[in-house]
C-alpha positions as CSV (number, residue, x, y, z in Angstrom):
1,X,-18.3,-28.3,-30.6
2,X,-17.1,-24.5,-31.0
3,X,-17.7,-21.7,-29.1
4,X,-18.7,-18.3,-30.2
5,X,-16.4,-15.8,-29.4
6,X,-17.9,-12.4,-28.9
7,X,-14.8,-9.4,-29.7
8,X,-15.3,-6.1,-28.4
9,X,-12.7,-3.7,-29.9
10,X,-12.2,-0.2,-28.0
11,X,-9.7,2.7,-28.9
12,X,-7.9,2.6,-25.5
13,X,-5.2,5.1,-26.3
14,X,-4.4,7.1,-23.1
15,X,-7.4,6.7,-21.1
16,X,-6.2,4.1,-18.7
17,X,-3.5,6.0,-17.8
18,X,-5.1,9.4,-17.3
19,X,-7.5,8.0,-14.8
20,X,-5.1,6.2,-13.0
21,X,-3.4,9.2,-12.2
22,X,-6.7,10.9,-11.0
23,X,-7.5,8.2,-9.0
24,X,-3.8,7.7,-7.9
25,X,-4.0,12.1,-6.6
26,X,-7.5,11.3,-5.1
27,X,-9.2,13.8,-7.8
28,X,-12.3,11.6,-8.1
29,X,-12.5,11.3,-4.0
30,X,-12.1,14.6,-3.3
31,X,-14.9,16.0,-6.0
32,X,-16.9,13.6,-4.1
33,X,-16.3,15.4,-0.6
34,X,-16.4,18.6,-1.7
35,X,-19.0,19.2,-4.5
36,X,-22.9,17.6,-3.8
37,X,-24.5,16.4,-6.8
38,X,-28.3,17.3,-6.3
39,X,-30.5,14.4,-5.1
40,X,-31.8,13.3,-8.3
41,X,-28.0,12.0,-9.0
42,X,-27.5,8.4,-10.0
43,X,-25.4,6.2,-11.5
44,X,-21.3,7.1,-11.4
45,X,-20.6,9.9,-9.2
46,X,-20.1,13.3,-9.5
47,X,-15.9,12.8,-8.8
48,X,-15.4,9.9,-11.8
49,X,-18.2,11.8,-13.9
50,X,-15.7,14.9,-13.8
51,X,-12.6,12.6,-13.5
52,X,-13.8,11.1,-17.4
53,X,-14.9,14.3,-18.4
54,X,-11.5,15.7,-18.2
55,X,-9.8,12.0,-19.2
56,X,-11.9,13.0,-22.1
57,X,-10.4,16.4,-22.6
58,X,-7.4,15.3,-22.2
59,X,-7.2,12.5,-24.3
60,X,-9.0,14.2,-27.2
61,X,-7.9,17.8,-27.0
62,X,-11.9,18.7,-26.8
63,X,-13.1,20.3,-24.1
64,X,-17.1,20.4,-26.2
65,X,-19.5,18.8,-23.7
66,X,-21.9,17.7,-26.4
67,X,-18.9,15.1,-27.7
68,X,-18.3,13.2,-24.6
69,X,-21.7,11.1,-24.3
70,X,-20.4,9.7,-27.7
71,X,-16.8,9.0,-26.7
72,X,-17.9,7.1,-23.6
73,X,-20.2,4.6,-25.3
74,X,-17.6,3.8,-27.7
75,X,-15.0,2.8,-24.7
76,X,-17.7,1.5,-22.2
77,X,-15.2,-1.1,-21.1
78,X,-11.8,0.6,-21.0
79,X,-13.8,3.2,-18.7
80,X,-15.6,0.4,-16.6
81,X,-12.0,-1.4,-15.9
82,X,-10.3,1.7,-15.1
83,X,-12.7,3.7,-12.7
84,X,-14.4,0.6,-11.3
85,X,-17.8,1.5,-11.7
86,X,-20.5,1.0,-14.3
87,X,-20.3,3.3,-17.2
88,X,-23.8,4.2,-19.3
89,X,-23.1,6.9,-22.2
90,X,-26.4,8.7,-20.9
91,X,-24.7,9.9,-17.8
92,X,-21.7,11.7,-19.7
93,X,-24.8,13.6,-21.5
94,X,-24.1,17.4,-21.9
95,X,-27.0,18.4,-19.4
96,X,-25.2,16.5,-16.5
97,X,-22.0,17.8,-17.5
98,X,-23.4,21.1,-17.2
99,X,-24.6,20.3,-13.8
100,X,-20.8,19.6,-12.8
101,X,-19.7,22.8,-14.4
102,X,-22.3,24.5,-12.5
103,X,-21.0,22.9,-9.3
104,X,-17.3,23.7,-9.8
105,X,-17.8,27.0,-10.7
106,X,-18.9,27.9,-6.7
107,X,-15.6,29.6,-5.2
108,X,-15.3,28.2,-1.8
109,X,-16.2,24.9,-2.6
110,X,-13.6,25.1,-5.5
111,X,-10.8,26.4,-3.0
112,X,-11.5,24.0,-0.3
113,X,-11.0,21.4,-3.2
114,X,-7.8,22.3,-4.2
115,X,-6.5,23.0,-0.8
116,X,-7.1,19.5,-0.6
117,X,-5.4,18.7,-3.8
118,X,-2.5,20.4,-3.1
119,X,-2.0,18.9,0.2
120,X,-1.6,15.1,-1.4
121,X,-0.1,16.5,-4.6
122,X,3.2,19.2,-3.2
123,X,5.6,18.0,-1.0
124,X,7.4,20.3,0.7
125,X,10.8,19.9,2.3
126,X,12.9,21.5,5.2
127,X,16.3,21.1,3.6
128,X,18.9,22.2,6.1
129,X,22.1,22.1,3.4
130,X,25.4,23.1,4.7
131,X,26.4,25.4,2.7
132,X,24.4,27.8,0.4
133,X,26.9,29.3,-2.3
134,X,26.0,33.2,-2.4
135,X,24.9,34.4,-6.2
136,X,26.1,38.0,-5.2
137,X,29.7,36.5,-4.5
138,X,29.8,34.1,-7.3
139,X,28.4,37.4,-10.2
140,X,31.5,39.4,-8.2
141,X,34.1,36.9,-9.4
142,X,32.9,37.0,-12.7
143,X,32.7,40.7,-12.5
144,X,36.1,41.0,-11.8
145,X,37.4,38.8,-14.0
146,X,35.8,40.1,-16.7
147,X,37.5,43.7,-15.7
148,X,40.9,42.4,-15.8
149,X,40.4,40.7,-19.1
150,X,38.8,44.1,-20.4
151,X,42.0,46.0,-18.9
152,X,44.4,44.3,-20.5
153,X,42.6,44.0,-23.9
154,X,42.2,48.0,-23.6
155,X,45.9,48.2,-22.8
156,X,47.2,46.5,-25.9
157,X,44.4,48.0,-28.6
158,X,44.6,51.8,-26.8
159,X,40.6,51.3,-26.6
160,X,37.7,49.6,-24.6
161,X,37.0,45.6,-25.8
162,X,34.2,45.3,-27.7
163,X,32.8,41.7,-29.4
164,X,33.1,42.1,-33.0
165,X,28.8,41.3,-33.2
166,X,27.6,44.7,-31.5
167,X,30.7,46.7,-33.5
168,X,28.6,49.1,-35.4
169,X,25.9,49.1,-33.1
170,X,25.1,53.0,-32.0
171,X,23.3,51.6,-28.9
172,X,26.5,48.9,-28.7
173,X,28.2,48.2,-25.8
174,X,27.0,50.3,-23.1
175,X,23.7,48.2,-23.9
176,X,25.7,45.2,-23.5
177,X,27.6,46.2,-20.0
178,X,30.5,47.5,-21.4
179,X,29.8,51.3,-20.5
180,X,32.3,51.0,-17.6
181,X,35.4,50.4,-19.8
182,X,34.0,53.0,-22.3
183,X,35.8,56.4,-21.3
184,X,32.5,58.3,-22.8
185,X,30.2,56.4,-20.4
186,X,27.8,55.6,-23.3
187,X,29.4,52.7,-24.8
188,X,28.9,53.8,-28.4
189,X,30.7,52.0,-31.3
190,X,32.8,54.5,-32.7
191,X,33.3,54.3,-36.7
């Protein structure tokens, strides 16, 4: 006796991997804390609503809220697996979304967010290193190198070095740092 199988084909693309990276910086969680969803809220919360909203965005390049009802009821499986909660196309409709647009858009709650984002997402480090090499002294070697190797070009031609690309250039060398070896100062090209 044989078994129907029932296939279900979904466009998985990038999805699974979006969330997971939400999920895995606590962006869903933290929605949650910080922005209420009015009382008449059900289904998936206000954290994954936003969290496959922007998976959505993301993933499509379309940032349209009247596209994403669609989207979700064609992956309604790929979206269940990967936020672990039941996905219904009606609650990605462009009135809720509008709701969570709404909600992010209030300041304090928004900064309090991302305080919290930031706190799980940069690491910062108190590096004592050893030694620091110093810019200043490392530009003064080059500097002075760069002197002597003017010098004795200017010695051997009986005028100040100047690279063959900026040679008829009226604003020239002095442009280019070379109005030190230039005995007028202004580092014109002379002709």
């Amino acid at each position: 006796m044989a078994d129907n199988l029932n296939v279900t084909t979904e466009q998985v693309d990038d999805i699974p991997v979006l969330l997971a990276q939400g999920k895995k910086i606590g962006v869903p969680e933290l929605l949650d804390r910080h922005f209420c969803s009015h009382g008449n809220w059900r289904g998936t919360s206000f954290g994954w609503t936003s969290m496959v909203w922007l998976a959505h965005i993301l993933s499509e390049g379309d940032h349209r809220l009247n596209q994403v009802e669609q989207w979700v009821e064609k992956r309604p499986h790929t979206l269940e697996i990967s936020t672990g909660q039941p996905v219904r196309g009606p609650e990605w409709s462009d009135d809720r979304l509008g709701i969570v647009l709404d909600e992010l858009a209030d300041a304090e709650k928004w900064k309090a967010f991302e305080t919290d984002l930031n706190r799980r997402t940069i690491r910062v480090y108190d590096l004592k290193p050893r030694r620091v090499a110093s810019g200043q002294h490392h530009n003064q070697r080059l500097l002075d190198g760069y002197r002597r190797w003017a010098v004795s070009v200017w010695a051997q031609q009986g005028s100040p070095p100047r690279p063959a690309a900026i040679e008829g250039d009226d604003v020239g060398a002095g442009s280019a740092g070379y109005a030190g070896c230039d005995p007028g100062g202004v580092g014109r090209a002379r002709r």
